[in-house]
N, C-alpha and C positions, 0 to 999 in steps of 0.2 A: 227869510233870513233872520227874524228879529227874532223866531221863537228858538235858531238854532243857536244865536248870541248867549241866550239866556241862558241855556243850558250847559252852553260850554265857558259860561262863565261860574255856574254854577259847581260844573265839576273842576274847574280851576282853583276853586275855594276849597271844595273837598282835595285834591292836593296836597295845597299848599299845608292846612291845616296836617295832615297826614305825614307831611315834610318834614313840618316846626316838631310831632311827637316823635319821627326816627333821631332827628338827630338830637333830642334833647335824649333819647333812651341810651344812646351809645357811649361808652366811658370816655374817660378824656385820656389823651396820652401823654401822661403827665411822668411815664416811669422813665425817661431818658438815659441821662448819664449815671445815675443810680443804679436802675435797672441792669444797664452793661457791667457796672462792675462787678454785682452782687452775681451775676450769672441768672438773672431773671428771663433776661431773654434768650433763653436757651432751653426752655424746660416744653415739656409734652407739649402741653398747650397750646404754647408760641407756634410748633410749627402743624400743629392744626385748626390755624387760625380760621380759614375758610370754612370746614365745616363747624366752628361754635357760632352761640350768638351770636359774639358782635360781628364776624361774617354774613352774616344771613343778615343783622342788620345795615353792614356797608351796602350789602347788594341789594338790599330794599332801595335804602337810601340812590342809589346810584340810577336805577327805573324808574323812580320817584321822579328824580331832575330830569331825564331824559322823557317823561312825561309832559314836566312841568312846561319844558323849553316846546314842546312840539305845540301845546296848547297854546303857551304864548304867542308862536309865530302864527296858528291858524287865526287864533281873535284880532290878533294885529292884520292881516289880509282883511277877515271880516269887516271889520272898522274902516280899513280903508276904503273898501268897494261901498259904502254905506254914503 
């Protein structure tokens, strides 16, 4: 058990680290009430939101956490049975 802790502590780290760089890459959504008036959110783009970048980078991010949380709960079992 302790060599399995290690390891999945280890890739817990790689992770998280991997976490912290998705969502520091992702813009911010800073165009709100601006955006609606000028007509920004309405253009080609907006509604091919999913397949651009930051699509691909929500949906990293999103496996990312669903990763994260599985990891957490098995190391928290681990620890406890220990």
């Amino acid at each position: 058990m302790g060599v399995l802790r290690i390891i999945l502590t280890v890739v817990m780290c790689i992770v998280c680290l991997g976490l912290i760089v998705l969502v520091l890459l992702q813009p911010g959504k800073t165009a709100g009430l601006s955006g609606a008036i000028t007509g920004g959110a309405e253009t080609f783009f907006g509604k091919q939101k999913a397949k651009s970048m930051e699509g691909k980078l929500a949906l990293y991010t999103k496996i990312g956490m669903v990763i994260f949380v599985v990891l957490a709960i098995i190391l928290t079992i681990i620890a406890n049975h220990i």
